[in-house]
C-alpha positions in Angstrom: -94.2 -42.9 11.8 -90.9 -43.5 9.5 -90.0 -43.2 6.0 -89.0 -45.8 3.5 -85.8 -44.8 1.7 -85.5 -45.1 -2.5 -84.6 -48.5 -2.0 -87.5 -49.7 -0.7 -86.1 -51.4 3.1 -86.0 -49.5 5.9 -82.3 -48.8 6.8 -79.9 -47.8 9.7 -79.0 -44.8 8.4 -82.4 -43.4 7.8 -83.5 -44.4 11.3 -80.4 -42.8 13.0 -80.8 -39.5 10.6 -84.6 -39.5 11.8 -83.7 -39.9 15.4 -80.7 -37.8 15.9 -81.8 -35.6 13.1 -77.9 -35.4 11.2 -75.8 -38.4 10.2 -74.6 -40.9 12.8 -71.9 -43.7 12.0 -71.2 -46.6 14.2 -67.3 -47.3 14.8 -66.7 -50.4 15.1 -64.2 -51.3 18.5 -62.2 -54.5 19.7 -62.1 -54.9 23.7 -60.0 -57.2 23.7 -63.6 -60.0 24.8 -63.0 -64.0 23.6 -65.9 -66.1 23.4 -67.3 -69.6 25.4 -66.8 -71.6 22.0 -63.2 -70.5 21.8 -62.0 -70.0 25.7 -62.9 -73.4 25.9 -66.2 -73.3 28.2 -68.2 -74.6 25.3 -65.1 -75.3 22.6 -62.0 -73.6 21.2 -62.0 -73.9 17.4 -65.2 -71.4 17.2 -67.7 -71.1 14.7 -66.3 -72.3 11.4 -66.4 -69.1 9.8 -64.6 -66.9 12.7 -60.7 -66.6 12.9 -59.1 -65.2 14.9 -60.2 -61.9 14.8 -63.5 -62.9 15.8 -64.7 -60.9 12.8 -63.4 -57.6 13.9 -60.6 -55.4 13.9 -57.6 -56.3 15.7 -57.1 -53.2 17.1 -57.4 -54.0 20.5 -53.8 -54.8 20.8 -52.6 -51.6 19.8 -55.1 -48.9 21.3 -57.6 -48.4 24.1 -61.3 -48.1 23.6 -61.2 -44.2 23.6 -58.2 -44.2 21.4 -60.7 -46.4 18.8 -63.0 -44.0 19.0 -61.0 -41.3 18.1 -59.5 -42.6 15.4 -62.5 -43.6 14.3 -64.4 -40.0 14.4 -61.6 -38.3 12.6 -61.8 -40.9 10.2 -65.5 -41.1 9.5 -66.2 -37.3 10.0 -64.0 -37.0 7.2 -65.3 -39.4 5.2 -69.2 -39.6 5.8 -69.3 -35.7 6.8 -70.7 -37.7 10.5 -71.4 -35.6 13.5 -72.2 -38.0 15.9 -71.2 -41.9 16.5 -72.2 -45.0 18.0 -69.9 -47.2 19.9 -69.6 -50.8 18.1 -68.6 -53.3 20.6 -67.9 -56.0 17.9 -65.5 -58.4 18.4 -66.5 -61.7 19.5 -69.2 -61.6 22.3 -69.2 -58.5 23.9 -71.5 -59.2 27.1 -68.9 -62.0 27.7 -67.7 -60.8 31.2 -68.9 -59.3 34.6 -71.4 -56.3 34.8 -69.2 -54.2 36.9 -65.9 -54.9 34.3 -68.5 -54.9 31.2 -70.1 -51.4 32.1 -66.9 -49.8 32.7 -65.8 -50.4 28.6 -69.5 -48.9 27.9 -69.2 -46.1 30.2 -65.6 -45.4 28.6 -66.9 -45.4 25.5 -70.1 -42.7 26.3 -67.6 -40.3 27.7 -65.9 -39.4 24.2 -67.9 -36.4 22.7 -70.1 -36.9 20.1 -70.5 -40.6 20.8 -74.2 -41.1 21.5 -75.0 -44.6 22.1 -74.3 -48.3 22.2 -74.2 -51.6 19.8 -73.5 -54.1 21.7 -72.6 -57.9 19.6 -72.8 -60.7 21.8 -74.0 -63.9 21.5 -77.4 -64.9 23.1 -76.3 -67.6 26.0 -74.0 -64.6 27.1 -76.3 -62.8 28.5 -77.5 -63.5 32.2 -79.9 -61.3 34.2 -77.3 -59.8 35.4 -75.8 -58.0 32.5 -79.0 -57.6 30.9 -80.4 -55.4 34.1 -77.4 -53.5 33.8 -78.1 -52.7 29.7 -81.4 -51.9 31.0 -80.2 -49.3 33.4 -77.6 -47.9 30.2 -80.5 -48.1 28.2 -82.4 -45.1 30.3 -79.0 -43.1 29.6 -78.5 -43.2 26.0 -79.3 -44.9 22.9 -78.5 -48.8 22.6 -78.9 -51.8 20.5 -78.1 -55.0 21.3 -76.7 -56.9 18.9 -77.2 -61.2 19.2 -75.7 -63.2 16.7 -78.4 -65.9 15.4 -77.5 -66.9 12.0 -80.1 -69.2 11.1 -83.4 -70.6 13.1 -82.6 -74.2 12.0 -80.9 -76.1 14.6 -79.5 -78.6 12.5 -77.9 -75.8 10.9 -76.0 -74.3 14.4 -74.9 -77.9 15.1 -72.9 -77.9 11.5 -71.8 -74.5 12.1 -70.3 -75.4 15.7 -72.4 -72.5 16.8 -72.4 -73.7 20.5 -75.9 -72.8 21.2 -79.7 -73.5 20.2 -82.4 -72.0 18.6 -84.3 -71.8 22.0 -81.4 -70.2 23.9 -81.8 -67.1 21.5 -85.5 -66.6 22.0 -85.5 -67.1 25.7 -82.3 -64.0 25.1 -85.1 -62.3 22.9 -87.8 -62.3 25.6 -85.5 -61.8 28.8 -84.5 -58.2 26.3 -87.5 -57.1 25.3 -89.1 -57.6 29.1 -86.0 -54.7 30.1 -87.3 -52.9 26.7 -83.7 -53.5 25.0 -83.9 -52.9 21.4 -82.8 -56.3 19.5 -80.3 -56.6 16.1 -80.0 -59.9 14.8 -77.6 -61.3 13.1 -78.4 -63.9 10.4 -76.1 -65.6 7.3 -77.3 -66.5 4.1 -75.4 -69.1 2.0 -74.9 -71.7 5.1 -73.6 -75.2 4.7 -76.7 -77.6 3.7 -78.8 -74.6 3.6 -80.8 -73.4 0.0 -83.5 -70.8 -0.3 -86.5 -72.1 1.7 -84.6 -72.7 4.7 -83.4 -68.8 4.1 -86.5 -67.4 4.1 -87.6 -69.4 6.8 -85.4 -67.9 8.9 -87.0 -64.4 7.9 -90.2 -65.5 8.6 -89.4 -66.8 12.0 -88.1 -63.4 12.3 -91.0 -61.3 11.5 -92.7 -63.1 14.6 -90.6 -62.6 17.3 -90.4 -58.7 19.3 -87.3 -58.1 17.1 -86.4 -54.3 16.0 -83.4 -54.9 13.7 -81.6 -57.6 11.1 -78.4 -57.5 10.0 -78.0 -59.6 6.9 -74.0 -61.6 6.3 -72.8 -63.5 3.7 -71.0 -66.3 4.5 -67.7 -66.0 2.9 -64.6 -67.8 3.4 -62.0 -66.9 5.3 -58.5 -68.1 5.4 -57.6 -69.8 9.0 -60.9 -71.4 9.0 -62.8 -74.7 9.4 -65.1 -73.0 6.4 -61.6 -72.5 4.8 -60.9 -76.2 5.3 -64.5 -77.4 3.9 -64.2 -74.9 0.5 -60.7 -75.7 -0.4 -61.8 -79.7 0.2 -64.5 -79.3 -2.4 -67.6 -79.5 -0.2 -68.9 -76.3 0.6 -69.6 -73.8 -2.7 -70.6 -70.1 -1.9 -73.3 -68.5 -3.2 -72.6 -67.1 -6.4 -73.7 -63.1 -6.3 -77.1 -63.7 -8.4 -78.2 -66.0 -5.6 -77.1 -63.9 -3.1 -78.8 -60.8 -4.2 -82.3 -62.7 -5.3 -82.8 -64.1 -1.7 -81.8 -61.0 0.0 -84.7 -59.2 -1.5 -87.0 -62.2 -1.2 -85.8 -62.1 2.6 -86.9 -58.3 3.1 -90.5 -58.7 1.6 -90.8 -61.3 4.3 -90.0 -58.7 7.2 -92.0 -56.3 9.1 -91.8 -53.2 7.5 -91.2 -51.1 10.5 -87.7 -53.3 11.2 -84.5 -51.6 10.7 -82.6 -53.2 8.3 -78.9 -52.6 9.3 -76.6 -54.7 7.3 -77.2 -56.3 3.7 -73.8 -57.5 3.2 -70.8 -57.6 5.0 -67.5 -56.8 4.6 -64.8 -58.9 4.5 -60.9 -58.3 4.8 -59.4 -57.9 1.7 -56.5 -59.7 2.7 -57.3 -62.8 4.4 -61.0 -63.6 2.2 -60.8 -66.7 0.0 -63.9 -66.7 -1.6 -66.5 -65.2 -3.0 -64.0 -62.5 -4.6 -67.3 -60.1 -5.4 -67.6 -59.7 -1.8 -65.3 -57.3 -1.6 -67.3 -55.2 -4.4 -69.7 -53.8 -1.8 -71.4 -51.3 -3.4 -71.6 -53.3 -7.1 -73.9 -56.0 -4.4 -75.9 -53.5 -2.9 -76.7 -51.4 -6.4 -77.6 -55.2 -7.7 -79.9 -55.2 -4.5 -81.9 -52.2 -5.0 -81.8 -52.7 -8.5 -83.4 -56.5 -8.0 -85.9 -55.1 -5.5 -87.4 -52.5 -8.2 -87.7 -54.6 -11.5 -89.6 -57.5 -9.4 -91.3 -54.8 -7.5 -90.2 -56.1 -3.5 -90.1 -53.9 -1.0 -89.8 -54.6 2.7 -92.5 -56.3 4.1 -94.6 -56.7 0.9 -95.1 -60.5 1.8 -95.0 -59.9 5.4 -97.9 -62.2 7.6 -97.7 -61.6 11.6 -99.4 -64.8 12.4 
């Protein structure tokens, strides 16, 4: 049985706070991983929103994975009054390497006190049996999500994006997971090139029928370095302006089971090096406007939800 919070989705917090019973953050860590469409084994240029960074946090240069982690813990105990943590492999693709090399970094990561489990972003052709038997035998030791970047179930779409990989190579990642009982986060974008609303939601009803336990929901903003960057300063890609954004996010939650974990309804983006949209810095304006949204037209998660 869970609980619905006041804002009417089923978040990550909630979930972690029921399972662990006190609050658990995720800190996010760099390992120093590169990707297939950047080391050149698919492409180098990447996905055309991904710098450099690889959407994390550069800190791999500087400290070690246990160093990351306590930095992080000081910081977030501070802040969010945490008592326990989750180790966020997050920069690029994260299952990008051998077992024996991969399960060392994890292993690392477990033996700093109060870190209690495993997020793991990768992409979905980077996982062979291989490393996913080796999650599996992690996944009797502690508590782990992994974490496979989609962004949209239209293919047409992952060809404009350069995404280097199909729609068919994520479910056959989906399946191979779910027969080692992995639990699944996708990652999806709204506000892709070419894309409006009913492709959106399409994606969230693809979604809701596929063995899937979590969502994490981006917005695609721009990001200096970028082929995006490129695009939006040559006139032909316009982001979503932050009405759109917030009335198909809530139209994308009623279309979800209601027993998925919703982990992300925005991201985050470097102050620094983001072009546009400027209110995507304003995190918790967007996510107010959210649950504010979802209560006047009376959405919740899964309202419109259909299993077949």
């Amino acid at each position: 049985m869970f609980l619905m919070n006041t804002s009417r989705y089923r978040d990550l917090n909630t979930a972690l706070r029921e399972h662990f019973g006190c609050r658990v953050q995720k800190i996010t860590l760099d390992a120093g991983m590169t990707c297939p469409n950047r080391d050149g084994t698919l492409g180098v240029g990447g996905c055309i929103y991904c710098n450099v960074r690889g959407s994390g946090t550069g800190l791999f240069q500087d400290y070690s994975i246990t160093e990351q982690l306590e930095r992080g813990k000081k910081r977030l105990a501070r802040r969010y009054k945490a008592k326990k943590f989750i180790a966020y492999f997050q920069s690029f693709s994260n299952t990008y390497g051998s077992p024996q090399d991969l399960e060392a970094l994890y292993l690392e990561a477990l033996a700093v006190k109060d870190v209690v489990g495993l997020a793991i972003g990768t992409r979905p052709d980077c996982v062979p049996d291989s490393v996913l038997d080796m999650l599996s035998e992690l996944n009797q030791q502690t508590y782990l999500w992994v974490e496979y970047g989609l962004q949209s179930v239209h293919d047409r779409t992952l060809g404009l994006i350069n995404r280097g990989h199909d729609v068919a190579a994520f479910v056959d990642a989906v399946e191979r997971s779910r027969r080692r009982n992995l639990h699944i986060c996708v990652h999806v974008i709204l506000g892709l090139p070419e894309e409006d609303k009913t492709d959106m939601l399409a994606t969230a009803r693809a979604l809701g029928k596929l063995d899937i336990q979590g969502v994490k929901i981006h917005l695609l903003y721009v990001i200096e370095g970028t082929a995006l960057a490129e695009l939006y300063l040559r006139g032909d890609y316009r982001c979503l302006s932050r009405e759109d954004y917030v009335d198909i996010v809530c139209e994308f939650l009623s279309l979800l089971p209601p027993e998925m974990i919703i982990h992300r309804l925005t991201g985050d983006p470097h102050g620094e090096e983001l072009l546009a949209p400027k209110w995507a810095l304003d995190k918790q304006t967007n996510l107010q406007a959210i649950r504010e949204r979802l209560k006047s037209q009376d959405l919740w998660q899964g309202k419109y939800y259909t299993r077949h």
